[in-house]
Structures are given as structure tokens and as C-alpha cells.
C-alpha positions as CSV (number, residue, x, y, z in Angstrom):
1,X,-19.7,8.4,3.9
2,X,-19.2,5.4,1.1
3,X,-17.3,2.2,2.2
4,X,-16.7,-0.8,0.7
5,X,-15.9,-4.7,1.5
6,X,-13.5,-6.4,-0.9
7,X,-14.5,-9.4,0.4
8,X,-17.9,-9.1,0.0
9,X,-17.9,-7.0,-3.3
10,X,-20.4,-4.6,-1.8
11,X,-20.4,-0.8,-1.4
12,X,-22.2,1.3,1.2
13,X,-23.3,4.5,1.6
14,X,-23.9,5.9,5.5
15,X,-25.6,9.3,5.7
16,X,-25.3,11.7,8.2
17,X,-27.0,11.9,11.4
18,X,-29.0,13.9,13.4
19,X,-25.1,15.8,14.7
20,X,-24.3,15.4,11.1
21,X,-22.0,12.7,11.3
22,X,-22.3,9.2,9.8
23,X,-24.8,7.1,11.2
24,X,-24.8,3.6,11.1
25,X,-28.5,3.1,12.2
26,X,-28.7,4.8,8.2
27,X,-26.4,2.4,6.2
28,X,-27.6,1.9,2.5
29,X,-26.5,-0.7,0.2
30,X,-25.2,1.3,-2.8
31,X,-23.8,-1.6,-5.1
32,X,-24.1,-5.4,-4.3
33,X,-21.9,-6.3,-7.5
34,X,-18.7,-3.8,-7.1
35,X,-15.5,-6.8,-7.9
36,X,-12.9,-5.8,-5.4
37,X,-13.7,-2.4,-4.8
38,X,-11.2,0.0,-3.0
39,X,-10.3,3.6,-2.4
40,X,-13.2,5.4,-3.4
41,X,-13.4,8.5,-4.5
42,X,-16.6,11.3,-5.4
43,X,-15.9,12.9,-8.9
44,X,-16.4,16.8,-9.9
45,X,-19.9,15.6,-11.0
46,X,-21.1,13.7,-8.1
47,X,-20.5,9.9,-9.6
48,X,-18.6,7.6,-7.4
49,X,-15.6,6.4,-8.3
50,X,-13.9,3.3,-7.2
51,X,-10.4,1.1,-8.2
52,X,-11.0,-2.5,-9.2
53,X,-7.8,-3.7,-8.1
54,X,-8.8,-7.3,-9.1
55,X,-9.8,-6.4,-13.0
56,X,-6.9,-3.6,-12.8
57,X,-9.5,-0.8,-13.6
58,X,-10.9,2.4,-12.5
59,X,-14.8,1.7,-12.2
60,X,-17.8,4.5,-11.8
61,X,-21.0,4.5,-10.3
62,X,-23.2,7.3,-12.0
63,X,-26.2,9.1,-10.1
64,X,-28.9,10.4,-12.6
């Protein structure tokens, strides 16, 4: 599960647990640097993408 702080222009990621749901004991900082981040979204590739609403763009986060 990704989420995201406005505020605090950060983006998480929480993986699942041992019942497969999100855990929060396994929160992982994803982007420290993500201006006004909200509704994310995973693309048909795997990147994350998220809306910028402050800069008025559609931002991605690309895993290698």
C-alpha cells in the first residue's frame, strides 16, 4: 500500500504482513521530496504515479 503526506511532501510505501494485509510495523519511506503529492496511482509498468496538485502536474516515480 503507498500513501502520501501533502504536508510533509513525503510518500510511503507499507507492505503486507504476515495475513497479507498492510503492516505498519513495515512502513518504508519511498520519496522524501514528492511537492504536494496526492491520489496515487501504480501504472501498467509498475512506476508510481502521483498528481502534483501544487505544480499542476502528473509526477512518476520509476522502479528499475
Amino acid at each position: 500500500m503507498f500513501f502520501a503526506d501533502y504536508s510533509r511532501a513525503c510518500i510511503w510505501a507499507m507492505l503486507p504482513g504476515a495475513n497479507g494485509l498492510p503492516d505498519p510495523a513495515t512502513r518504508e519511506t519511498v520519496r522524501t521530496d514528492a511537492p504536494t503529492p496526492v491520489d496515487l496511482k501504480l501504472g501498467p509498468g509498475g512506476d508510481l504515479f502521483y498528481v502534483d496538485v501544487g505544480g499542476g502536474t502528473i509526477r512518476r516515480i520509476r522502479y528499475d
